[in-house]
N, C-alpha and C positions, 0 to 999 in steps of 0.2 A: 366176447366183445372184440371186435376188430379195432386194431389201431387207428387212431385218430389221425387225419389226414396233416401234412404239412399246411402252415397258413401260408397263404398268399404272401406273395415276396421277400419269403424266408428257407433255409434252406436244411438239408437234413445230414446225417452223421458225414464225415469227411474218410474220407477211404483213401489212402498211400499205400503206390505200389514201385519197384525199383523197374526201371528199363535195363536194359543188357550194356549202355555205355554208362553205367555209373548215377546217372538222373535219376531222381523221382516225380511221380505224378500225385499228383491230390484231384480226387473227383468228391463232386455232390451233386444230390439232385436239388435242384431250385424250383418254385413253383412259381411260372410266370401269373402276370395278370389275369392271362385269360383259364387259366385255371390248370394247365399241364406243368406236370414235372418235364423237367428237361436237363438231361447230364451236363454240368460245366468241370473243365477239368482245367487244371493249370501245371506247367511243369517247372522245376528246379534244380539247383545243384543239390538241396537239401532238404530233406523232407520238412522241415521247417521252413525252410524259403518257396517250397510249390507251396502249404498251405501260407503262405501271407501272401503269395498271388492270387489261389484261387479266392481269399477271401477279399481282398480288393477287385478283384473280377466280377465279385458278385454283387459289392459294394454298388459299384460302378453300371450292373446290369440295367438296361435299356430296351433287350428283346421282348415286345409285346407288350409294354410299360403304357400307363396311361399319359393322353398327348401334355401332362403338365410336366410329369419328367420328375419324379418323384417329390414333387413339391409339400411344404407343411408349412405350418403357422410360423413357422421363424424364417420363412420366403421374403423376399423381399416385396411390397407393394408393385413395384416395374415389372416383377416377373410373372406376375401374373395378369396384370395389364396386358403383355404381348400372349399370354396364351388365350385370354379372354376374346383379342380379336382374332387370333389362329381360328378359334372354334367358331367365331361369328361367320368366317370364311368357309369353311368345310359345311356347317348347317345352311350358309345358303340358303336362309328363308325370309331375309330383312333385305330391300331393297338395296342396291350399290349406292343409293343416294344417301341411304339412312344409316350406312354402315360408315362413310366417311363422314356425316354428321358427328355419330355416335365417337368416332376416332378424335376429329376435331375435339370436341368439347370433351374427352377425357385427359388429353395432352396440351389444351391451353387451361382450364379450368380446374382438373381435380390432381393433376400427376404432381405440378407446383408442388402442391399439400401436402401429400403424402410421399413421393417420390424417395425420401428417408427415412421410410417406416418399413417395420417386418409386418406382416399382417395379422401376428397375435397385439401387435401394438394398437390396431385401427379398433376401436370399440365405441358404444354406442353417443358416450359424452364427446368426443373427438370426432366424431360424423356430425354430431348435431350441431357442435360449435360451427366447425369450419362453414355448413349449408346455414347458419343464423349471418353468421358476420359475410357471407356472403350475398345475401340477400339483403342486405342494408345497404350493397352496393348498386347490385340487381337483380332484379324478382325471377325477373327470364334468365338470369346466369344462375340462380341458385336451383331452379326449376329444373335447367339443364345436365346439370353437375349432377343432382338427385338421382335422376334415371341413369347416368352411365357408371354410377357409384354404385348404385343398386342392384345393375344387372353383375360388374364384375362381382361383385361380392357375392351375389347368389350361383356364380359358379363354380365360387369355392366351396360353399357350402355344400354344391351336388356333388362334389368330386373328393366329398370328405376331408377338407384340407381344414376347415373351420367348420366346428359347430354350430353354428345358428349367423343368421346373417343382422349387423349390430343394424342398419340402417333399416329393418324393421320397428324399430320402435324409438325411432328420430321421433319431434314433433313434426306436427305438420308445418306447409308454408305459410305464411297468411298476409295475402295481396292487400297492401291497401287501396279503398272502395277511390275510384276516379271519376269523373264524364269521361264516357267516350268522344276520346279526339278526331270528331269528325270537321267534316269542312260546312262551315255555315252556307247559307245560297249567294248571299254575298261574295263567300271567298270561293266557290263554283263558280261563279259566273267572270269576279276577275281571271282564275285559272282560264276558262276558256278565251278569255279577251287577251290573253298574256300569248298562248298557243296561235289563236290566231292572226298576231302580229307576226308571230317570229315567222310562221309558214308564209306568208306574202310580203314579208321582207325583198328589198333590192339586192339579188343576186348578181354579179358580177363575173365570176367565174364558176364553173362545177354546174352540177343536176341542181335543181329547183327541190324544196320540199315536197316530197308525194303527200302531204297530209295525212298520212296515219298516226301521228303522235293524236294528233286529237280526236281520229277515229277513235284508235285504241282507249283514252279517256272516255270517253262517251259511253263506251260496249262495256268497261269495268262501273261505269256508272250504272247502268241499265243494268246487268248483270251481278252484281257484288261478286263475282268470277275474280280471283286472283290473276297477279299481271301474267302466271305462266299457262293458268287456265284460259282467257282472253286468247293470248298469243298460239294456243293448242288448236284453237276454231277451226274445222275445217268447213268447206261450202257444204256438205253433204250433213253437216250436224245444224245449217240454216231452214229453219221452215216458216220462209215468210211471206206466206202466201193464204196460210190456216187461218181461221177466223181468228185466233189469237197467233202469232208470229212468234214465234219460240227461237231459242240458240238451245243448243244441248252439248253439255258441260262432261266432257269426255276423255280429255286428257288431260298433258299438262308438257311443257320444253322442260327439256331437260341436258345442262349443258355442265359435264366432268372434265378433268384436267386429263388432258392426252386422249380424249374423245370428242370430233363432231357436235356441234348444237342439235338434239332430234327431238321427234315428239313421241312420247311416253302413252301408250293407251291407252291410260287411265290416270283420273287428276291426284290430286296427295294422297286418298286412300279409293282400296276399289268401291267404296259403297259411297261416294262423295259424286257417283254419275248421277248429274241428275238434268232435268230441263227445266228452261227457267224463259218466263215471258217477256216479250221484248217491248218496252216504253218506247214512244215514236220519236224523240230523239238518238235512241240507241238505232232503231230503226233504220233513219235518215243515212246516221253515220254509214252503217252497212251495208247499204244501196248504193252510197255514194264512191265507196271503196269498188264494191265490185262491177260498178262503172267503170271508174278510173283502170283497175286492173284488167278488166278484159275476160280474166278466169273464166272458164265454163267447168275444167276437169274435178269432179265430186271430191277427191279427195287432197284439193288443195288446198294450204293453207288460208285461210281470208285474212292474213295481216301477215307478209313475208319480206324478205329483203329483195332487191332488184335483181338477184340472179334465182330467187324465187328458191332460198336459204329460209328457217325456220328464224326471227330476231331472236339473241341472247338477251333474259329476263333483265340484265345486268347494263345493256347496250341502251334499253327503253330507261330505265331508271336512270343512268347518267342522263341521257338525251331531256326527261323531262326535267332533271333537277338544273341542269344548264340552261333550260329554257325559261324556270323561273327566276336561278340567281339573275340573270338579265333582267328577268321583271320587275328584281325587289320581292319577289315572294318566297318567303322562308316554308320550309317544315312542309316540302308536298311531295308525299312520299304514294306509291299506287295502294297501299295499304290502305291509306286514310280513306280513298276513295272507296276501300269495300266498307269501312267504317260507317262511312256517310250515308250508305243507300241502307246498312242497318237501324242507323238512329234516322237521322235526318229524313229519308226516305218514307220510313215507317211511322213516325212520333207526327209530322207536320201535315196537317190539315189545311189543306185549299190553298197552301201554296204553291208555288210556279217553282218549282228544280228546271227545267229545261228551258233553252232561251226562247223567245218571243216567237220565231218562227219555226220552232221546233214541236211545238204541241206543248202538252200539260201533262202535271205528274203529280196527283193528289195521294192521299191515304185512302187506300184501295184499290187503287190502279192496277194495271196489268205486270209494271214493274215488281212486285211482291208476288208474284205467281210464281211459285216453284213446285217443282215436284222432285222426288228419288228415284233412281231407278234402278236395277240391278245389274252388272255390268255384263255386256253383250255377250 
C-alpha cells in the first residue's frame, strides 16, 4: 500500500540542512490548493529559528489559495461580504445593475446587523429575528436583505467555510393582504388636468414645455411599461399602422454612477420582451410626439432630451412629482400608473379611462393585449 498523500494545505516532514557560512535551511513540501506539492524553504541563524520561519511561512502561505484567503467560521461577517462581491465580479453573470443593487442593500440593510459577528455566530434564530423585526419596518427591506444574506451565505457554504447555510430554514415572509394602490379615473383624469396646465403655463424666459411629461404618462398608461421601459421606445419598436397598433417592450435606460444615461437591449429581464397593444389614447399621445419631433431615424429614441440624450428615469420622476406638488396632488409616483392599468384597466367595465376626445378604454380593449416574446 502506497503512502497516503499529504492533505491539502498541510505540509510534510521538515528537513534542516547547514550552508557553508554557518546558516541553516528548513525545507518542506506543502500541498497547495490546487493539489501540488511544492518545496518551501526558509533560512536561519538556527536550526530552530529556519524551522519557526519556515513554519510561519507556511502559516502565512497564499500561493494558489482559495480567493477567500483562508477563511473559517470564526471569520469575521465583513470579511466575507468583500469576498462575496469579489466573486460576484470575477463570475460576471449578474447584470452591473444588479450587482450594485445587491451591494447597496447588503451595506445599508444587512452589514448594520451583523457587521460584529464571526460567522459561526450567524445562525438560523439570529437570521430570522433580524428578517422578522425587519419586516415590521418593511416588507420590501426585509425581502431585500433576504436575498443578499442568502446568497453571501451560500458562498460560504460552497467554499467550505460553513456547513449548512442557517437562512435555509428562516420562515418565510408573510406580506400583509392590501388593494392595489392604483389611481382612481377621477385622480387620472385630475393628473392629466394638473400636466396640462403646467405644460401651457406663461413662460417668460427659457424653451416652452415640449409636452412629453404627459406623452410619457399616457404611453405608461396604455402600456403598464415601467417609466425606464417607456423611456427605452424606440420608433422602430412602433407599429402603428397594423390593424392593431402595438409598441414593443425591448429595453429599458439605464443610468450608473460615472457612466452616461444609455439604453439597455433588454427590459428588467430578458424574457420581459414582449408587445403590448396600443389604446387610442396612448395612441394620440405618440403621433403627437413624433409630430412635434420631426424623427424619421428607426432607431431613435421616441421620448428623448433636446440634444436627442436618452431622459434619466430619476429626471421624469422629480419632473412629475414637482408637477403635482404645484397641483396639490400627493402620492403620484410612475409606478402607480403601471398599477392602474393592472387593476383599474382590467377590473372596470364601460368605463371611460381616457379623456373625452381621446377615445374609450373598456374591459377588453385593445389596451390588455400583450404578448411575450423571445429576445431578438
Amino acid at each position: 500500500m502506497g503512502r497516503p498523500r499529504t492533505p491539502i494545505g498541510t505540509f510534510g516532514v521538515i528537513a534542516t540542512s547547514t550552508q557553508t557560512n554557518g546558516n541553516h535551511v528548513a525545507r518542506a513540501r506543502y500541498r497547495d490548493w490546487d493539489g501540488s506539492n511544492r518545496l518551501v524553504q526558509a533560512t536561519g541563524s538556527s536550526r530552530a529559528a529556519a524551522e519557526r520561519k519556515l513554519k510561519q511561512k507556511l502559516a502565512e502561505r497564499s500561493l494558489y489559495q482559495p480567493g477567500f484567503n483562508g477563511m473559517s467560521a470564526d471569520s469575521s461577517f465583513p470579511e466575507l461580504v468583500t469576498y462575496w462581491l469579489e466573486d460576484m465580479e470575477i463570475e460576471d453573470r449578474l447584470s452591473r445593475t444588479t450587482r450594485h443593487l445587491y451591494e447597496r442593500d447588503m451595506r445599508t440593510l444587512v452589514l448594520p446587523a451583523f457587521k460584529d459577528l464571526t460567522l459561526r455566530e450567524i445562525g438560523v434564530a439570529r437570521c430570522d429575528y433580524f428578517l422578522k423585526q425587519l419586516a415590521k419596518r418593511s416588507y420590501s427591506r426585509a425581502k431585500h436583505a433576504r436575498v443578499v444574506l442568502r446568497l453571501a451565505l451560500a458562498l460560504a457554504v460552497r467554499h467550505e467555510i460553513l456547513p449548512r447555510n442557517p437562512m435555509d430554514h428562516v420562515s418565510r415572509l408573510h406580506r400583509k393582504k392590501t388593494i392595489p394602490d392604483a389611481f382612481t379615473i377621477g385622480e387620472v383624469q385630475d393628473i392629466r388636468a394638473a400636466i396640462k396646465t403646467w405644460e401651457s403655463r406663461r413662460i417668460l424666459a427659457g424653451p416652452r414645455p415640449d409636452r412629453q411629461l404627459g406623452q410619457i404618462v399616457e404611453v405608461m398608461l396604455g402600456t403598464s411599461a415601467r417609466i425606464g421601459e417607456v423611456l427605452a421606445i424606440r420608433l422602430q419598436d412602433l407599429d402603428l399602422d397594423g390593424p392593431i397598433p402595438t409598441a414593443r417592450i425591448a429595453g429599458t435606460i439605464i443610468s450608473r454612477k460615472g457612466e452616461p444615461t444609455h439604453r439597455q437591449d433588454h427590459p428588467k429581464t430578458d424574457r420581459s420582451v414582449r408587445r403590448v397593444a396600443l389604446p387610442s389614447f396612448a395612441m394620440q399621445a405618440i403621433r403627437s410626439r413624433l409630430l412635434r419631433s420631426g424623427e424619421t431615424d428607426p432607431g431613435a429614441l421616441l421620448f428623448s432630451t433636446r440634444v436627442r440624450t436618452p431622459h434619466t428615469t430619476n429626471n421624469i420622476r422629480r419632473l412629475l412629482r414637482d408637477v403635482m406638488d404645484a397641483a396639490g396632488i400627493g402620492n403620484v409616483t410612475p409606478h402607480r400608473f403601471r398599477r392602474t392599468v393592472a387593476t383599474v384597466v382590467n377590473d372596470a367595465q364601460g368605463v371611460l379611462l381616457a379623456s373625452g376626445s381621446s377615445g374609450t378604454l373598456t374591459r377588453g380593449s385593445r389596451c390588455s393585449t400583450t404578448s411575450s416574446e423571445t429576445r431578438p
